[in-house]
C-alpha positions as CSV (number, residue, x, y, z in Angstrom):
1,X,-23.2,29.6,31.5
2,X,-19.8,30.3,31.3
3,X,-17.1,31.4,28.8
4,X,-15.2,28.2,28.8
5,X,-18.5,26.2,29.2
6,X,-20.0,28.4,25.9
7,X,-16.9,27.6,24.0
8,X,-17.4,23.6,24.9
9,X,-20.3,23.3,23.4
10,X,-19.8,25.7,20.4
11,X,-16.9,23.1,19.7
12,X,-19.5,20.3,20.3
13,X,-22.1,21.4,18.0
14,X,-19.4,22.1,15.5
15,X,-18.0,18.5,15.8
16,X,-21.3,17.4,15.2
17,X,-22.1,19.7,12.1
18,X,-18.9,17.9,10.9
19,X,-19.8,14.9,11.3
20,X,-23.2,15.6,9.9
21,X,-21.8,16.5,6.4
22,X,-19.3,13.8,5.8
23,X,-22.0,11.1,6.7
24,X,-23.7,10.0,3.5
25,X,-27.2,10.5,3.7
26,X,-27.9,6.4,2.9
27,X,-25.8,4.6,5.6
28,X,-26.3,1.3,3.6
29,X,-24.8,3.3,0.3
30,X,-21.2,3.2,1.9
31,X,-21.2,-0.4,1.1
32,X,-22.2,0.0,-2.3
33,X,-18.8,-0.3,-4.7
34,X,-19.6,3.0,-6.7
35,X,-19.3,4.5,-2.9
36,X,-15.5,3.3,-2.4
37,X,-15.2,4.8,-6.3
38,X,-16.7,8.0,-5.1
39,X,-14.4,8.0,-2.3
40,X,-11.5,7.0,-4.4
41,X,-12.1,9.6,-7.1
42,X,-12.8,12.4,-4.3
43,X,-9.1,11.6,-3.1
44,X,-7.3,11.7,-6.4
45,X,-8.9,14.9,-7.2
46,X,-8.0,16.4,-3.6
47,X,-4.4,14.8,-4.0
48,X,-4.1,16.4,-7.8
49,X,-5.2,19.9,-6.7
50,X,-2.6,20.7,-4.4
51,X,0.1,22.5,-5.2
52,X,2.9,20.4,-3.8
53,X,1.9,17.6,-6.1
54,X,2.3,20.6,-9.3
55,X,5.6,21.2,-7.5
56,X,6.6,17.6,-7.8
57,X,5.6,16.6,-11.4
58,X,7.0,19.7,-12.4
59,X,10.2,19.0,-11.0
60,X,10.1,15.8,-12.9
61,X,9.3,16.9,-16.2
62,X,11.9,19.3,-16.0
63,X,14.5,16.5,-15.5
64,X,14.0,15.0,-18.7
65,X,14.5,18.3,-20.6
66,X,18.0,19.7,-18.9
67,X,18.9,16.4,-19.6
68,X,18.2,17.2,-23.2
69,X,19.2,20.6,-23.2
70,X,22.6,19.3,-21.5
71,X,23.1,17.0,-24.3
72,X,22.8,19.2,-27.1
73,X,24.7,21.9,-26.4
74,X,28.0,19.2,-25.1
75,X,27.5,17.6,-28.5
76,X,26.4,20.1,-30.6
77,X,23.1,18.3,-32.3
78,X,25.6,15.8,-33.7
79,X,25.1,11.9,-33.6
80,X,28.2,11.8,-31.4
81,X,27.1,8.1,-29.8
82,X,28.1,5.0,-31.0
83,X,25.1,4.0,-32.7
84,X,24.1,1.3,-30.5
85,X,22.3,1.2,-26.9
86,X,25.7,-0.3,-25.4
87,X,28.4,2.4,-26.9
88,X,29.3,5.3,-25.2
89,X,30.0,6.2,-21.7
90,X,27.9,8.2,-18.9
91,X,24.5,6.9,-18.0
92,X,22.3,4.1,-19.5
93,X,21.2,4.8,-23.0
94,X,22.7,8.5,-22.6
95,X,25.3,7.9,-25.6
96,X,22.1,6.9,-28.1
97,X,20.1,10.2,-27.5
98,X,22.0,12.4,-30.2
99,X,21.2,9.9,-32.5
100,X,17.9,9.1,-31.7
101,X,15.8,11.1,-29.3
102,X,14.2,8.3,-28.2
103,X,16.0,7.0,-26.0
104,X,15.9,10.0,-23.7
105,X,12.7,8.8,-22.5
106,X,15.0,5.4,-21.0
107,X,18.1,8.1,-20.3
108,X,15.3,10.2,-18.4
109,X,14.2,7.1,-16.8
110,X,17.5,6.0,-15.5
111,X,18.4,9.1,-14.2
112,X,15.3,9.8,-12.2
113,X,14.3,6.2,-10.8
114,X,16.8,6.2,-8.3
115,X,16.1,9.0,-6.3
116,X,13.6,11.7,-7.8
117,X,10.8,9.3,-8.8
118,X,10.9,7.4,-5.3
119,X,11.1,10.5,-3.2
120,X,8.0,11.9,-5.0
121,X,6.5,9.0,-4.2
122,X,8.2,8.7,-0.6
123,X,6.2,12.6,0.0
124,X,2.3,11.3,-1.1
125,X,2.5,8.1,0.4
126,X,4.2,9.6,3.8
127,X,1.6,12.3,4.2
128,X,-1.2,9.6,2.9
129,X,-2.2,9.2,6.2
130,X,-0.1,11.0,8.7
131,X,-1.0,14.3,7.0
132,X,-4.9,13.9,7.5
133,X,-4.1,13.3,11.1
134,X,-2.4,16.4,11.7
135,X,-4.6,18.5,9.9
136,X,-7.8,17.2,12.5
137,X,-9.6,15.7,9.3
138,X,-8.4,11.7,9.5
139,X,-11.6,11.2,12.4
140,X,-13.8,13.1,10.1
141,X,-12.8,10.8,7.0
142,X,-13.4,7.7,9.4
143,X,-17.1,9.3,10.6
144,X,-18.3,9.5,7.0
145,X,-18.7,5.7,7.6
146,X,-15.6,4.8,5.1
147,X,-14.1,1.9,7.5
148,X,-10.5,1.7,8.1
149,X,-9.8,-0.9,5.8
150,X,-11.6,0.6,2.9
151,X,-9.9,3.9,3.6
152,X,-6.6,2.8,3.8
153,X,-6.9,1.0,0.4
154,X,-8.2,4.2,-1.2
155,X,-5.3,6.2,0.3
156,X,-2.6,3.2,-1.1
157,X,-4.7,3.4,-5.0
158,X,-4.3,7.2,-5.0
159,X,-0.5,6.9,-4.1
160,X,-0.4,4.0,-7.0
161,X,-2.2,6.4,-9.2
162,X,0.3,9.0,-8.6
163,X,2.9,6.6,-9.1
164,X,1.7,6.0,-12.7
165,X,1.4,9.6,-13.0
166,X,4.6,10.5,-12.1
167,X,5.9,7.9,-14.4
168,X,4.4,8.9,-17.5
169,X,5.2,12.9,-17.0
170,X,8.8,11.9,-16.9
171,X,8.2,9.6,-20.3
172,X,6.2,12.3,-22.2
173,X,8.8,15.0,-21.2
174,X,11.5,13.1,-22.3
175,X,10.0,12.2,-25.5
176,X,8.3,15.7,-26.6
177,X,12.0,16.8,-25.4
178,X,14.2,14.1,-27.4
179,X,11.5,14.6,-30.8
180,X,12.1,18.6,-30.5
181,X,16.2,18.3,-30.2
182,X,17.4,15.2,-32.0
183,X,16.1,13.7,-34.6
184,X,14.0,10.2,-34.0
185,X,13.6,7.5,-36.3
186,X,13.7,3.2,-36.3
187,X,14.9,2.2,-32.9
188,X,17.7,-0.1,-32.5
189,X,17.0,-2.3,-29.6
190,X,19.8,-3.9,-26.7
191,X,19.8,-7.3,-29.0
192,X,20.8,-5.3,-31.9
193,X,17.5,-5.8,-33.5
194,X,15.5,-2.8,-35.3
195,X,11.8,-1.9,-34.7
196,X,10.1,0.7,-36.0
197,X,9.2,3.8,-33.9
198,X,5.3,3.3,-33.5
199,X,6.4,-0.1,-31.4
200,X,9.3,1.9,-30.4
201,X,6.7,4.4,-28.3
202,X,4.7,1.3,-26.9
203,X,8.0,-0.5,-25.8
204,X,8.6,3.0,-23.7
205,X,4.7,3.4,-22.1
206,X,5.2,-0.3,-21.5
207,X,8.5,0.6,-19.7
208,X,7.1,3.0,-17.8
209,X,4.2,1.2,-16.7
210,X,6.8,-1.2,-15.6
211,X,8.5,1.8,-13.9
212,X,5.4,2.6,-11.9
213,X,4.9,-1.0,-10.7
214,X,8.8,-0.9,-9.1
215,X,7.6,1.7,-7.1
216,X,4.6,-0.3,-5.4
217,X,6.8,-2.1,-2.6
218,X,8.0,1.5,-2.0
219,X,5.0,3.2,-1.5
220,X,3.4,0.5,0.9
221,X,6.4,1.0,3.2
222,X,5.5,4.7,2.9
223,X,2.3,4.3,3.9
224,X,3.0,2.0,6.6
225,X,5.1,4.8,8.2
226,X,2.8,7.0,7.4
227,X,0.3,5.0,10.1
228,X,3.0,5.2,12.9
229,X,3.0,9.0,13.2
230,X,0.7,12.1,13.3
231,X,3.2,14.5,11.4
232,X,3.1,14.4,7.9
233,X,6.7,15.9,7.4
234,X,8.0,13.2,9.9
235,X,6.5,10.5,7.8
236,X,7.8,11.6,4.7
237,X,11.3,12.8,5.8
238,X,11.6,9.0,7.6
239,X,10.7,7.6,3.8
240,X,12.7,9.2,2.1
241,X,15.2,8.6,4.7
242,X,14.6,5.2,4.1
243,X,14.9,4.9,0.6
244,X,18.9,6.8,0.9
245,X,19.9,4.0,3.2
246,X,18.7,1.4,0.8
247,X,20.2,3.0,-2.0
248,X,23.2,2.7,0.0
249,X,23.0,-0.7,0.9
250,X,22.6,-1.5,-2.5
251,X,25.5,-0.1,-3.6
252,X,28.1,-1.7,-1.2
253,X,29.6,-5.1,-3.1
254,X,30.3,-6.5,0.5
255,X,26.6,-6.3,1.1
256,X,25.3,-8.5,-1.9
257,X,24.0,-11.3,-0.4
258,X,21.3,-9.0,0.9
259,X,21.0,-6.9,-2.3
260,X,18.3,-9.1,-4.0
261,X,16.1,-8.5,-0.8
262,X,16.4,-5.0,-1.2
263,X,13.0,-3.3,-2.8
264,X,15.1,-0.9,-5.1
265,X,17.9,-3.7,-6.2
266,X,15.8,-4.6,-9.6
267,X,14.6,-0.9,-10.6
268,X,17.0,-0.9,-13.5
269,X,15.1,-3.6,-15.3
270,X,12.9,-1.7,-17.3
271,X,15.6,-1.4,-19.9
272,X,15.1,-5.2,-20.6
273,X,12.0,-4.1,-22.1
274,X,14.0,-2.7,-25.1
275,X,15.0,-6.2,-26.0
276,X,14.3,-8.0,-28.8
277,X,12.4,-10.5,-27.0
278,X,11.6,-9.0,-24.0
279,X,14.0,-10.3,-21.2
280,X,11.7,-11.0,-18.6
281,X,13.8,-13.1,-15.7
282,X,14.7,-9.6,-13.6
283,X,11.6,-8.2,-14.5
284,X,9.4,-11.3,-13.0
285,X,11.6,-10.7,-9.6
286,X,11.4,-7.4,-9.8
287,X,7.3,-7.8,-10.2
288,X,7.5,-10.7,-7.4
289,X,10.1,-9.0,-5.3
290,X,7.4,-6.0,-5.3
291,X,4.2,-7.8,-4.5
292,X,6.3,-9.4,-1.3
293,X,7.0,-5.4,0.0
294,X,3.4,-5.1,-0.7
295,X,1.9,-7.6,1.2
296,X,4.6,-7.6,4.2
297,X,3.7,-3.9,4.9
298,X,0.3,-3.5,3.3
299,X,-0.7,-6.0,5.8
300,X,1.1,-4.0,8.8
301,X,-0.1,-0.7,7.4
302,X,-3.5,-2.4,7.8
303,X,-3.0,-3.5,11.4
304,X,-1.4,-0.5,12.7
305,X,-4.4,1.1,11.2
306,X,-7.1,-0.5,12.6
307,X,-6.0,-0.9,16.0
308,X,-4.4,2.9,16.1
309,X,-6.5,5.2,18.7
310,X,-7.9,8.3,16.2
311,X,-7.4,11.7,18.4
312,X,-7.1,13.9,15.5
């Protein structure tokens, strides 16, 4: 036999091997629910062990706490706002932080939702797929028997999970950060209302919660785009890409006809949740606007998918 002959059917065998191991020993068992758990649970571990995700929800952490830091030494510790969450210039909420350290978890928030929450997002959900595929382990995942369509909703619930993740490392920063620098108390809400600081803290997990949501019609297009190539950096670099131009569209007032069609228009309305009721009309589009993005490209994620030829 020859060399190259040898090393065909070394490579054989090997595929084989692989195969071998990521087949479940009870074919039937693949259909059982606490088999797509399995599955689900073996991705979220595999997706919080790498060190790129460290990298990101460090990054994001640290947002929260410059922000802070920046604060206090411009104003010195003082209460230099105007007392309530509509006084003061610079960002959203921004002016309330030196009296109340609160509301650095809705400054923090503001300041990272537009582009450093997303593009974490717009990195796991581009390399979701597109990542397994050109490491040579996508085939091997698809072997195991998962089934296309169960795998692909695993990879979209482990980008959701990281959304909510993401979300609440940002929150938690911002509020161990706002408690150690200013001082925190009763919050005064956008109607002018007070509450105390125990519903205070459940207004801002339910805010970011809400935060998390936003980001679903984002990270379906993600994943999407992450079926049309075999390169993980392409797919998240076009992501990310795509979430700058919408951020631009957004911006432009000629272009507002279009705006309210535009997955990132209603971000912003997580502060409604500091109301006193609730101000739920932006936030039920935002939720709706959401669960269109969702369905539109969940639904061509699914069919690129299944029909797409697995070489790798």
């Amino acid at each position: 036999m020859s060399q190259a002959e040898r090393s065909r059917a070394e490579k054989s065998q090997a595929d084989k091997s692989q195969a071998r191991r990521a087949r479940p020993s009870d074919p039937q068992g693949s259909r059982h629910p606490l088999w797509t758990l399995g599955l689900l649970r073996s991705e979220i571990t595999t997706l919080l062990r790498r060190h790129r995700t460290y990298a990101l929800l460090a990054v994001l952490a640290a947002v929260p706490v410059l922000i802070g830091i920046a604060v206090r030494i411009e104003t010195g510790g003082g209460g230099g706002g105007e007392g309530g969450p509509d006084g003061g210039a610079g960002p959203a909420f921004l002016a309330q932080v030196t009296n109340n350290g609160y509301f650095l978890v809705f400054a923090a928030l503001a300041a990272t939702l537009p582009v450093f929450l997303p593009m974490a997002v717009g990195v796991v959900a581009g390399d979701a797929v597109a990542g397994e595929a050109n490491s040579g382990t996508l085939r091997y995942l698809l072997v195991a028997p998962a089934g296309r369509t169960r795998l692909l909703l695993v990879k979209y619930a482990s980008v959701l999970v990281f959304c909510l993740i993401a979300t609440l490392v940002v929150a938690v920063s911002a509020l161990a950060a706002g408690a150690l620098l200013f001082p925190v108390g009763d919050v005064t809400t956008i109607s002018g209302t007070r509450i105390g600081f125990g519903e205070g803290v459940v207004r801002a997990a339910l805010t970011a919660l809400v935060v998390a949501v936003s980001l679903t019609g984002f990270a379906a297009i993600g994943l999407f785009v992450s079926t049309l190539t075999g390169s993980g950096i392409g797919a998240m670099a076009a992501t990310v890409g795509l979430l700058i131009t919408v951020q631009i569209l957004d911006s432009i007032p000629q272009l507002s006809g279009v705006h309210p069609y535009l997955f990132a228009h209603y971000w912003m309305s997580f502060a409604d949740v500091l109301r006193e009721p609730v101000y739920w009309d932006d936030l039920s589009r935002n939720f709706q606007l959401q669960g269109l993005y969702v369905a539109v490209f969940g639904s061509a994620a699914w069919a690129r998918f299944t029909a797409k030829d697995i070489t790798a």
